[in-house]
N, C-alpha and C positions, 0 to 999 in steps of 0.2 A: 069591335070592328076588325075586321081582317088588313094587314100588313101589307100594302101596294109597292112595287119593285118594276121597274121596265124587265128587266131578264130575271126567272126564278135557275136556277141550277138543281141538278138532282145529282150530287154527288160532286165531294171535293177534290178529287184528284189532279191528275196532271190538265186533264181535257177541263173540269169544273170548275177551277179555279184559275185558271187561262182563259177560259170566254167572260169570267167575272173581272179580274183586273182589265181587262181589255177594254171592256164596257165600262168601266168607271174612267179612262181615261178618254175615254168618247164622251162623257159627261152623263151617262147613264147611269140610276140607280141598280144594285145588282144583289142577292143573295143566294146564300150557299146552302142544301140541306143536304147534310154528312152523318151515318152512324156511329162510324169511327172515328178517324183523324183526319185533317186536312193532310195532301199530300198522296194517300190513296197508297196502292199496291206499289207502285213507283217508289215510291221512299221510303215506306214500311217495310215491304215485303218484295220487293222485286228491285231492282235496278241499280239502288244505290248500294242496301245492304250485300247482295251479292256479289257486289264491283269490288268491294270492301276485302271481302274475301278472297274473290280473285287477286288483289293487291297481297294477300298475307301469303296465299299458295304461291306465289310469283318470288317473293321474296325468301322464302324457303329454299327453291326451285336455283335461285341464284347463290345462296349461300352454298347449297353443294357444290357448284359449279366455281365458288369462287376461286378457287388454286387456278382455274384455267387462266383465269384475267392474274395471278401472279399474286392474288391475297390469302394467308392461311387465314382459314375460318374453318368453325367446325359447328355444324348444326347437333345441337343438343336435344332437342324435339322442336314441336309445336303447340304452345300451352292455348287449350282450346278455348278458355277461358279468358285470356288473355285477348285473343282471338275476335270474341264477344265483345267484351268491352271495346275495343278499337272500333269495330262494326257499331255497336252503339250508339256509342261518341258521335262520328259522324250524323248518321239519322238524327239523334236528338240535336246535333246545331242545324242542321237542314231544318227539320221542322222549326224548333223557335224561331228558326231566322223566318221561314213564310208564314206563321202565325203575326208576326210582328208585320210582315209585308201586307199581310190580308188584310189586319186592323188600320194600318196607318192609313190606306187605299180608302178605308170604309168601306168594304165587304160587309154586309152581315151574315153571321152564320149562324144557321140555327141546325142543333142536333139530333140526332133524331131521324128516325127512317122517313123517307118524304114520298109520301103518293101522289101520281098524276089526277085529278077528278074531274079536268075538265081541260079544254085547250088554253085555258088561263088563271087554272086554280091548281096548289098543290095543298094536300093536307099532311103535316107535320104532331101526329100526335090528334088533341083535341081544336089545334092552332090551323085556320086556312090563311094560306097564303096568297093573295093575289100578281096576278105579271100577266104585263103585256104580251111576254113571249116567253118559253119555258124551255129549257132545254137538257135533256136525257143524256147524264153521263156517269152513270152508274158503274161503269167499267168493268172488270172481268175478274173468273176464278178459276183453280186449274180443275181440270179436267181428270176423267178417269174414264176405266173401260168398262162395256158393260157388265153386272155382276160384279169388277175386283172393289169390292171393300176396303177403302183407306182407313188402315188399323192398325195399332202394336206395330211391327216392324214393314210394314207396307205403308208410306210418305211420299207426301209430295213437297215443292221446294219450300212453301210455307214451313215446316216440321223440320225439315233441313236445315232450316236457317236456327232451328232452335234447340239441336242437338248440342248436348252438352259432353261431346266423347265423340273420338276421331274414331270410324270403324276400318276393321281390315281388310274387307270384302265389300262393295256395295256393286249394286245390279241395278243400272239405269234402265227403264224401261220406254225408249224412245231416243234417236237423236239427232234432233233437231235441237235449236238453240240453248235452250235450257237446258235437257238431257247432257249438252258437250260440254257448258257452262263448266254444272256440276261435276263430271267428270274429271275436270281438269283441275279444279278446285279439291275435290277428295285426291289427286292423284299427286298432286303439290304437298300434300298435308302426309304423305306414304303410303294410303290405302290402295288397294287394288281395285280396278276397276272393270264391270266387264259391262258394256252398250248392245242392249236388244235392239235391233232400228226393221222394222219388217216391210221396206225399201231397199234400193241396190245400192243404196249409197249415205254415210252419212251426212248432214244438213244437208237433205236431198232437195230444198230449194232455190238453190246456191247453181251456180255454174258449175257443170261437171266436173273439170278439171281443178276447180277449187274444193269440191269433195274430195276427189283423189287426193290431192295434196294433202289434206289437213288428214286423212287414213293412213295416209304415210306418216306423218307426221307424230298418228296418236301411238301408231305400233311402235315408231322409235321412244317415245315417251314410257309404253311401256302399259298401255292403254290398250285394252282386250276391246274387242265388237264383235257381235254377228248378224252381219247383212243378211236381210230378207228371211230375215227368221220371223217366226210368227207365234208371238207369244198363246201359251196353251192354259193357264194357272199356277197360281203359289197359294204353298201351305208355309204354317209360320211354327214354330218352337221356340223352347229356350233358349235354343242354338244358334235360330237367325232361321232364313227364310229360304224356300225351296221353289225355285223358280222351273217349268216343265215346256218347253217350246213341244210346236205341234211335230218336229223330226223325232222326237222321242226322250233327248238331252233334257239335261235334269242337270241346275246349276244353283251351288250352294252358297248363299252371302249372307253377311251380318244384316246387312236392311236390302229394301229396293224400293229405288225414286220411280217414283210414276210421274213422265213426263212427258205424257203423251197429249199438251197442247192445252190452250187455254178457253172455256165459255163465256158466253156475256152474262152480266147479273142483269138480267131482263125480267126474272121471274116477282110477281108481289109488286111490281110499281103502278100498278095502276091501266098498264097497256089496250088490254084485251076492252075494259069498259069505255075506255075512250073511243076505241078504234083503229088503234095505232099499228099499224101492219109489220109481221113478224116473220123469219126465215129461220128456220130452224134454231132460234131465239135471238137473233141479231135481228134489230132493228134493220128494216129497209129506208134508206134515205134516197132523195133526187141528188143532182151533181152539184144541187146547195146546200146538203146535209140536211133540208127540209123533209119531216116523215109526209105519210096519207095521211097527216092532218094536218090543215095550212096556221102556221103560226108556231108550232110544237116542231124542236130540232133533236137529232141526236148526234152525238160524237163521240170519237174516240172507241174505246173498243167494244162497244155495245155493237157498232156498226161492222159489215162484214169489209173484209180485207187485213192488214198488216194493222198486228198490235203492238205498238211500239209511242212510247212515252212521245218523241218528238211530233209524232202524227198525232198523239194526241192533242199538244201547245199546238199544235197548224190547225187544227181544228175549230178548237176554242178561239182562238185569235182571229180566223175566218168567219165564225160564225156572229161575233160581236161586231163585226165588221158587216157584213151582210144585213143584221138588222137595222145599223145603224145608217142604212142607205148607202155604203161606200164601193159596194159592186166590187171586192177582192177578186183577187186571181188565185186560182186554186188548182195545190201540188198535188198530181195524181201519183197512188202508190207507186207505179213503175219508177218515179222519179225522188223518191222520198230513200235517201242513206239509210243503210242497213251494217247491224254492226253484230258479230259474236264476239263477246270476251274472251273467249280461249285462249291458251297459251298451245299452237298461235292461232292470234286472232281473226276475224272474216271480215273483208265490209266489201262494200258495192252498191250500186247504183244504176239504174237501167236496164235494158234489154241481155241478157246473155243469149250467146252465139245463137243458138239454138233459136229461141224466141224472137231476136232479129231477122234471122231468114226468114221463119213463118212471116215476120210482118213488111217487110222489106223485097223478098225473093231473094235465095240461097247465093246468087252470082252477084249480088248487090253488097255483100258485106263482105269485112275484111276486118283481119285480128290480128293481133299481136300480143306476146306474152316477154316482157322481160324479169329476167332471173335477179332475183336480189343478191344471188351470187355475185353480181356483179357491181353492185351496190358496197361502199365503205362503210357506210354507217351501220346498213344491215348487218355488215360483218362484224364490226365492234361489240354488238349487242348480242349477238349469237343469234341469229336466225335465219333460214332460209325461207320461201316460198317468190313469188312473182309477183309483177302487178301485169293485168291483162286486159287494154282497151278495143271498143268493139266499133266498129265505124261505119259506115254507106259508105260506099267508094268515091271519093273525089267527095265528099257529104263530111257533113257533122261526127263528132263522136256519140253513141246514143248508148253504151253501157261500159262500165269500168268495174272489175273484179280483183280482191286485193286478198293477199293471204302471206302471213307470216307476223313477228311478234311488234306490236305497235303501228299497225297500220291503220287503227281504226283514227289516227290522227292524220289518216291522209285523206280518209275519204270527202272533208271538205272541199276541198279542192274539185274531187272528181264530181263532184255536186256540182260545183260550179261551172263546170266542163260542160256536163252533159245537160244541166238546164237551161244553159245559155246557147245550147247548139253549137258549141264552138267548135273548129277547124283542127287537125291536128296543128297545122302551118302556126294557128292564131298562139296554143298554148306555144310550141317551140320558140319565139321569137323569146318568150319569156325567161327570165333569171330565175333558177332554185339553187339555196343558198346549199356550198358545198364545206363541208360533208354533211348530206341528211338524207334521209330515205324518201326525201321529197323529189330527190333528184332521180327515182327512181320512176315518178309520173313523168318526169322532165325526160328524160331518157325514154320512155315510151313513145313521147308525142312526138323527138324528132327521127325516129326511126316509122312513123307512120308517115312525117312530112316529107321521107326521101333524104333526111340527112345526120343517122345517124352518128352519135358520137365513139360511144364505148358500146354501140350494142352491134351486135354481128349479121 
């Protein structure tokens, strides 16, 4: 007899195992069908282990710098392996630690690639599964271009994460978030870097000026790019790899990341024979995450928009919610935090400039930008850029833009700011503890309310 479940899941990750705990504490029975790990790309492959590394390149990056703060240190290298092991570490207590979460919860999890068959049957192997409601979170994998061959010295960040030797040369090809991740990550460790982006701008989806800044930023680092270049092919030797843009340049590096965006694993689950409506492989959902078939959900980055681990827990946590009759309120990407780890780092929230006037009209909004310059704490730590909030006039805040080194610890706040419609007036009234770079959102909002403190 087949295995009965109020919610089936198709895939463990961030989004598969957030609508399964969520459901179980709705009183819902729930299970998980996973090929790999629970956890998914997020903890294996993407988010954590990379963070991981940005932590090691960060630490590097300060130890040169240490005479500045008045400490003799002297960096000796970077043992890569060493490297490894720390990035492991972590992963493997992450995982035990939600294996143990998943069991305690009573999750079942059954392994195994899992097919949709029906709007309330998955098949798992020779095993059907039955559920009331099923839901598609299969999640995503990186991406290449048409024709390039991910081979020998042509990697994407999967491969990256599992190099065993620091190279002296790499060629990103792409950069947006991951492309600058990695960059800054090899560029911490002493490698040379050079970023293909065939855009006018790096993380061209970023507020203009927060692109500018971080290109300023990468050239002072020491960090190569060429804007609006448009990759032509690479050939590969013993030597390392020959990368050819369409202006005629021919550029020579030990490897090159392909990081040119990520697909959904949509393909082999079942979609097409159900019915399940497709967009250039992302699931189409309504604005309840419900597909073209009533009862069968998807989430997380199968679906089109921002693929990001925390959209995906909103997801899942929404969706166990929704079935379980309790009508949630649900965060649209514009308003979902967004973070690059770089050294320095991006985050933001909301409409930028640009985008405000389109939805607002051009005479309707008003901006402001304060300089971390002017910030104590930014100074202590060594970094410059700004935080810059976006407003309707006499109106709410509706976007915040932040760039420099640990700011992605501010963008709660600006979360909070702009989902709550809040006032510039409303934040200023408020206390940010000094010295911290929190005082730098606080300083924003009273130079928006007309009464600047330290800002000009």
């Amino acid at each position: 007899m087949a295995e009965k479940f109020d919610i089936v899941v198709l895939g463990g990750g961030s989004a598969g195992y957030a609508v399964a705990l969520r459901a179980i504490q709705l009183g819902k029975t729930a299970a998980i069908i996973e090929k790999d790990k629970l956890g998914g790309t997020c903890l294996h492959r993407g988010c954590i282990p990379t963070k991981a590394m940005l932590h090691s390149s960060e630490v590097a990056d300060v130890v040169r710098d240490a005479a500045h703060a008045g400490v003799q240190a002297e960096l000796k290298g970077v043992d890569i392996a060493a490297v490894t092991g720390f990035r492991e570490e972590i992963v493997a207590k992450k995982f035990k630690g939600l294996q143990g979460l998943i069991k305690a919860k009573g999750v079942t999890v059954f392994e195994g690639s899992g097919r949709i068959t029906s709007p309330t049957t998955v098949q798992v192997g020779d095993q059907t599964i039955e559920a009331g409601n099923v839901v598609l979170a299969t999640g995503s994998f990186s991406k290449t271009l048409p024709g390039l061959a991910i081979e020998g010295r042509v990697i994407t960040s999967e491969q990256a994460l599992q190099l065993d030797w620091i190279p002296r040369h790499v060629i990103v090809l792409g950069g947006g978030v991951i492309g600058v991740e990695f960059a800054s990550v090899w560029r911490g460790f002493g490698a040379e870097v050079t970023i293909i982006e065939g855009l006018p701008h790096l993380v061209p989806n970023e507020e203009e000026s927060i692109s500018k800044q971080m290109e300023r930023q990468y050239k002072k680092r020491g960090i190569q790019f060429k804007l609006s270049a448009r990759f032509a092919g690479v050939t590969q030797d013993d030597s390392g790899v020959h990368v050819s843009l369409e202006s005629g340049e021919t550029i020579d590096a030990d490897l090159m990341l392909v990081a040119v965006g990520r697909g959904p694993v949509t393909q082999d689950i079942g979609l097409e024979e159900v019915g399940i409506a497709t967009d250039r492989g992302f699931v189409t959902v309504d604005e309840r995450l419900q597909t073209s078939v009533p009862g069968v959900y998807a989430i997380g980055d199968i679906t089109p928009g921002l693929q990001l681990a925390h959209r995906s827990y909103q997801h899942g946590i929404f969706v166990a919610e929704e079935i379980a009759g309790l009508e949630p309120r649900f965060v649209d990407d514009l308003n979902i935090p967004k973070v690059t780890y770089s050294d320095p780092e991006i985050s933001s929230v909301g409409y930028t400039e640009a985008k405000a006037k389109e939805h607002f009209g051009a005479d309707a909004i008003e901006t402001y930008e304060y300089s971390l310059g002017g910030n104590a704490k930014s100074e202590i730590v060594g970094t410059s850029g700004f935080v810059k909030a976006v407003r309707v006039k006499d109106g709410p805040v509706v976007g915040m833009h932040m760039i420099g080194r640990r700011v992605s610890e501010l963008v709660g706040e600006a979360q909070l700011i702009v989902n709550w419609e809040a006032y510039p007036e409303d934040v200023a009234s408020l206390l940010h503890a000094h010295p911290t770079q929190g005082e730098s959102i606080g300083e924003t909002m009273l130079k928006l309310a007309g009464k600047p403190l330290h800002a000009i």
